[in-house]
C-alpha positions in Angstrom: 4.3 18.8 -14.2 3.5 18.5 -17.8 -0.3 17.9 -19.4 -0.3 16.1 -22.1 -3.1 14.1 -24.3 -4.2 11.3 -22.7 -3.2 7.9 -24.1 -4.0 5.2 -20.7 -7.3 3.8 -20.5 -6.9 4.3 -16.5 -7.6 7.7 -17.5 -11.3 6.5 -18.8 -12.9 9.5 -20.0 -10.3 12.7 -19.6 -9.1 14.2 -22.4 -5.6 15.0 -20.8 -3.1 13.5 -18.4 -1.1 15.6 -16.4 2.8 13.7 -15.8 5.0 13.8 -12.7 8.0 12.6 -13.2 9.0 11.0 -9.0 12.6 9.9 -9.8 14.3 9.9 -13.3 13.1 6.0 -13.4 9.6 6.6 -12.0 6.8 8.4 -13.6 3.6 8.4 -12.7 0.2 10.2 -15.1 -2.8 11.3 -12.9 -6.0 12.5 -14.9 -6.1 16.0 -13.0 -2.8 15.9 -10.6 -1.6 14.9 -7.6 -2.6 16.9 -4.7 1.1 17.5 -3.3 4.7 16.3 -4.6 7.3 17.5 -2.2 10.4 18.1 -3.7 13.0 14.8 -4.5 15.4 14.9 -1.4 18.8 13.8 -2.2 21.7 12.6 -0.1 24.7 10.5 -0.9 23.6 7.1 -2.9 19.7 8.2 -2.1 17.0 10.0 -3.3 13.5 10.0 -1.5 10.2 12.1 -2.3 6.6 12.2 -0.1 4.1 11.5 -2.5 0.5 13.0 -1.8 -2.2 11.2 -4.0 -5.5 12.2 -3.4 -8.6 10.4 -5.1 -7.5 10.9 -8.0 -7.4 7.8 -10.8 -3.5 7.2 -12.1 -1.2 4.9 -14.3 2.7 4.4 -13.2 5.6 2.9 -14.9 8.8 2.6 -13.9 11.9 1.4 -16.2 14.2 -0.2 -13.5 17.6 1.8 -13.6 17.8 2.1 -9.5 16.9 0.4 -6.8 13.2 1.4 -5.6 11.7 0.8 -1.7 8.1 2.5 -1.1 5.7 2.4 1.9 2.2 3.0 1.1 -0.6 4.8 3.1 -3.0 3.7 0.4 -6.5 2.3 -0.3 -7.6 2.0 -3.6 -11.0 1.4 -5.2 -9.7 -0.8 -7.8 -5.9 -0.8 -9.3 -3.5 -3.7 -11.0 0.5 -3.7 -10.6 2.8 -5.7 -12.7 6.4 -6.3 -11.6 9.0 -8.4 -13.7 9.3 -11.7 -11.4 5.6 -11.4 -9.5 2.0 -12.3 -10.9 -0.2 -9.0 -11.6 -1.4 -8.1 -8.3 -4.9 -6.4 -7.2 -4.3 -5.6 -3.8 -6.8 -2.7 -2.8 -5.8 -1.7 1.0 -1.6 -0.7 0.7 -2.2 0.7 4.2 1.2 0.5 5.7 2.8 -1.9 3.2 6.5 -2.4 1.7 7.3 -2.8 -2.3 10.6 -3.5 -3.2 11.6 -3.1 -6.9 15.1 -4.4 -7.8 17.4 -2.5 -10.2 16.7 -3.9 -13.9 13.1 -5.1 -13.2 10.6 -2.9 -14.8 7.0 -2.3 -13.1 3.2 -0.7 -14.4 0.1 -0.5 -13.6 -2.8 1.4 -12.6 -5.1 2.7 -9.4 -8.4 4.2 -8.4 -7.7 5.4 -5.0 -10.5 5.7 -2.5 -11.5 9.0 -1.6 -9.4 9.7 1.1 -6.1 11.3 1.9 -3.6 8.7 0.0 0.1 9.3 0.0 3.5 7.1 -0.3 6.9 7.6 0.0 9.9 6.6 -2.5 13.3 5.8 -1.9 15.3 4.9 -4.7 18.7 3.9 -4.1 22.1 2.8 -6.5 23.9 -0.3 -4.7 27.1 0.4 -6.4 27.2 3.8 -4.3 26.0 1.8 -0.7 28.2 -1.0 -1.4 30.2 -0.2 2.0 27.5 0.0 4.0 25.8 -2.9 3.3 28.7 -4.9 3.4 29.2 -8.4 2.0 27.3 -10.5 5.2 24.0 -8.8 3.3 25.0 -9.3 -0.5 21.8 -10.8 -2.5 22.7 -12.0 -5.9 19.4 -11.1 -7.4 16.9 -9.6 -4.7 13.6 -10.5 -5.7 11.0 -8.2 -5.3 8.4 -7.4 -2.8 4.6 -6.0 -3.4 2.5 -5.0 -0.4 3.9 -7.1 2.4 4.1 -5.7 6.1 7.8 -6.6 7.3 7.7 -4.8 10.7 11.7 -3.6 10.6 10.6 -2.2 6.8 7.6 -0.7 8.4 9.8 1.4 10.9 12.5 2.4 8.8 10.3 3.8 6.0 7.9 5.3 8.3 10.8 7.1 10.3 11.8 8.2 6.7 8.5 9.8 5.4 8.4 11.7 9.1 12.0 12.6 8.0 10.4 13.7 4.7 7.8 15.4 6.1 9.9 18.1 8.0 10.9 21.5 6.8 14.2 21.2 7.5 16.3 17.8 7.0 19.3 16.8 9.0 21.6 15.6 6.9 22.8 12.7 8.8 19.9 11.5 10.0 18.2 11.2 6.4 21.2 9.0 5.4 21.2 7.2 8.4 17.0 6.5 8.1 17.9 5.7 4.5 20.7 2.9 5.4 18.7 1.8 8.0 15.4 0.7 5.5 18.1 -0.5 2.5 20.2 -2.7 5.5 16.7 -4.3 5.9 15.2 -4.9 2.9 18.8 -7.0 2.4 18.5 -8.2 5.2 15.2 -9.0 5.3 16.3 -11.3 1.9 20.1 -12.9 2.8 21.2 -15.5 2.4 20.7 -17.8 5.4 23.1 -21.4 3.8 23.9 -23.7 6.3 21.9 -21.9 9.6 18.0 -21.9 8.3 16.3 -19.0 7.8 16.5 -15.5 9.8 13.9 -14.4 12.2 13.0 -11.8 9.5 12.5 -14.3 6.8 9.8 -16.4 9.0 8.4 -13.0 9.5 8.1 -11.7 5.7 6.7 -15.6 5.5 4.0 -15.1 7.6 3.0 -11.3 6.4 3.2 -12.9 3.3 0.7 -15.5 4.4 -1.6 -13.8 6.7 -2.1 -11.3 3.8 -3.4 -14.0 1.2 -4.4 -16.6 3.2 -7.4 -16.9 0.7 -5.3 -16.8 -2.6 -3.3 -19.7 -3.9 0.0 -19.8 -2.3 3.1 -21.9 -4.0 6.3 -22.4 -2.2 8.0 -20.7 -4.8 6.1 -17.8 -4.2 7.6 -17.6 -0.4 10.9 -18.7 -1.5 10.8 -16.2 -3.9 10.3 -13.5 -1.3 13.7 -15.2 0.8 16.0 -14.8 -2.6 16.2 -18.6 -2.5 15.8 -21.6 -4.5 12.6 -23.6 -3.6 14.9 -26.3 -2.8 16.9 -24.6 -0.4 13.8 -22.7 0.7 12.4 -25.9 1.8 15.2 -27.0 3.7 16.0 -23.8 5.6 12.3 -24.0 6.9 12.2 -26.9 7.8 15.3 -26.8 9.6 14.1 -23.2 11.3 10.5 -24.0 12.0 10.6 -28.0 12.1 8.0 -27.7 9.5 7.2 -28.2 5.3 6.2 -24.8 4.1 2.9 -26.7 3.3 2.1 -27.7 6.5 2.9 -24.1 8.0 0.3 -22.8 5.5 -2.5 -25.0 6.1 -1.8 -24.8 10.2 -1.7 -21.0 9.6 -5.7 -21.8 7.8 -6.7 -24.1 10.4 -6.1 -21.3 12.9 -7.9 -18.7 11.2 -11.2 -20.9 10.7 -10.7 -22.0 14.7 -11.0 -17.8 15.4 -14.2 -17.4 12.4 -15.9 -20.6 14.1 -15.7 -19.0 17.2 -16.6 -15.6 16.4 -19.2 -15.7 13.7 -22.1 -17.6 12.5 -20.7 -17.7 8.5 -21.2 -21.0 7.4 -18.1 -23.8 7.3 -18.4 -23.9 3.8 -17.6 -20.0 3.4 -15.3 -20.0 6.3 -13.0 -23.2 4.0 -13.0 -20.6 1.3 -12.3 -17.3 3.3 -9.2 -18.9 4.9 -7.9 -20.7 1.6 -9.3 -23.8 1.5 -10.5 -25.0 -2.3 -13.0 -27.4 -1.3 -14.9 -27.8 1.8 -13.8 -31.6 2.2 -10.0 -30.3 1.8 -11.0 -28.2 4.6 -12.8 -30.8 7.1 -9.3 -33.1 6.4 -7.0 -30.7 7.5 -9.3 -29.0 10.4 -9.6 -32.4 12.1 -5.9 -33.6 11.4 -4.7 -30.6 13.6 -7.5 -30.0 16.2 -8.9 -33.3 16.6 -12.4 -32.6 15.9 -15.0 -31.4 13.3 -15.4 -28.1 12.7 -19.1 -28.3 13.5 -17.9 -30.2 16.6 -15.4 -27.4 17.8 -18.1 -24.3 17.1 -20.7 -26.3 19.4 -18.3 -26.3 21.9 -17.0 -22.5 22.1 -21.1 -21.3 22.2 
């Protein structure tokens, strides 16, 4: 690492910045250091490094020349990331979550990291050097990228890839294997599903996608974004997998959620409509009796 003066206002208040440098497309400025950086692992078409963060406040940017998958153990106290193709995002608990970075799409930002033990792994990866092994059936013309979502098959290959990581002595094989394993999903995870819907793993990055900002403003193009597709062809392909609108998938996915607060808590309707997603409260009492059949007050009198 290298300590140079410090230019970020993430820094706020150090007088130097000490730089490591996580992939030759990845650098990251930390106002005292990283705890632990484990040396960059490289196999054929891969490299991957176990990232130990600490408390410590740092700024990021990345330039887009590879491919770059990360899985986060992470909370942060505050932070902001900006991707090329997603709205800033201030996420604060990247507890087991996925990004995805495509080659040419640049990325910054900042964090605060709680005080406790925060670390992430990296895999950066060239397609041109894979190409074989992903074979056509998973060719994306332009993946889009993904920021702190929990696709379960991502979640296992990265996390089998950090324990990988983690050892003193890597097998070879079974790095590139792990490594094929978590890019052949993360394609996967985003093919293109013409003429048969969409994939079992596209209704599942749908609904982390969901479940994880059921309070923020969600737009179909956001979720087709997250499939690769069109929000025409998005449309279709769930309804045609689900029998479904996106929309109405959303707000049944809301009405649930309030069903389970009403039940368990005494918050009031008005903050339950915003905590699930709702903007108004009478948006909320439309859509909670279209698909339950009641009020809301009704149906929390009847589970006391």
């Amino acid at each position: 690492m290298d300590t140079v003066p410090s230019k970020n206002a993430a820094d706020r208040n150090k007088d130097s910045v000490t730089m490591m440098q996580i992939a030759h497309d990845l650098s990251l400025a930390f106002g005292r250091g990283a705890d632990v950086a484990r040396p960059l692992r490289q196999w054929r078409g891969f490299s991957a490094k176990h990232v130990v963060i600490g408390a410590e406040s740092y700024s990021f940017k990345r330039v887009g020349n590879s491919q770059y998958l990360a899985f986060h153990d992470m909370i942060v106290e505050d932070s902001e990331v900006a991707i090329d193709g997603l709205a800033p995002d201030r996420t604060r608990d990247w507890r087991r979550s996925v990004a995805f970075i495509p080659w040419g799409h640049a990325a910054h930002g900042w964090a605060a990291p709680a005080r406790r033990r925060n670390t992430f792994t990296a895999l950066h990866f060239q397609p041109g050097l894979v190409s074989d092994e992903l074979e056509r059936r998973y060719a994306v013309a332009t993946p889009a990228p993904l920021l702190f979502l929990r696709p379960p098959p991502l979640q296992a290959a990265l996390g089998r890839l950090e324990s990988v990581l983690l050892t003193s002595h890597v097998d070879t094989m079974l790095a590139e294997t792990v490594c094929l394993l978590a890019v052949l999903e993360v394609f996967g995870v985003q093919a293109d599903p013409t003429g048969v819907g969409l994939s079992r793993r596209h209704l599942r990055l749908v609904d982390d996608f969901v479940d994880a900002r059921l309070a923020a403003t969600i737009g179909v193009s956001d979720l087709a974004q997250l499939c690769g597709l069109s929000r025409f062809h998005f449309t279709r392909a769930f309804k045609m997998a689900t029998g479904a609108s996106p929309y109405a998938h959303v707000t049944a996915t809301r009405v649930d959620r309030a069903r389970e607060l009403l039940a368990q808590t005494d918050l009031r309707i008005e903050a339950i409509a915003g905590l699930v997603g709702f903007p108004t409260s009478a948006q909320f009492r439309r859509a909670f009796r279209a698909r339950v059949g009641c009020s809301a007050l009704e149906y929390r009198q009847s589970r006391k």
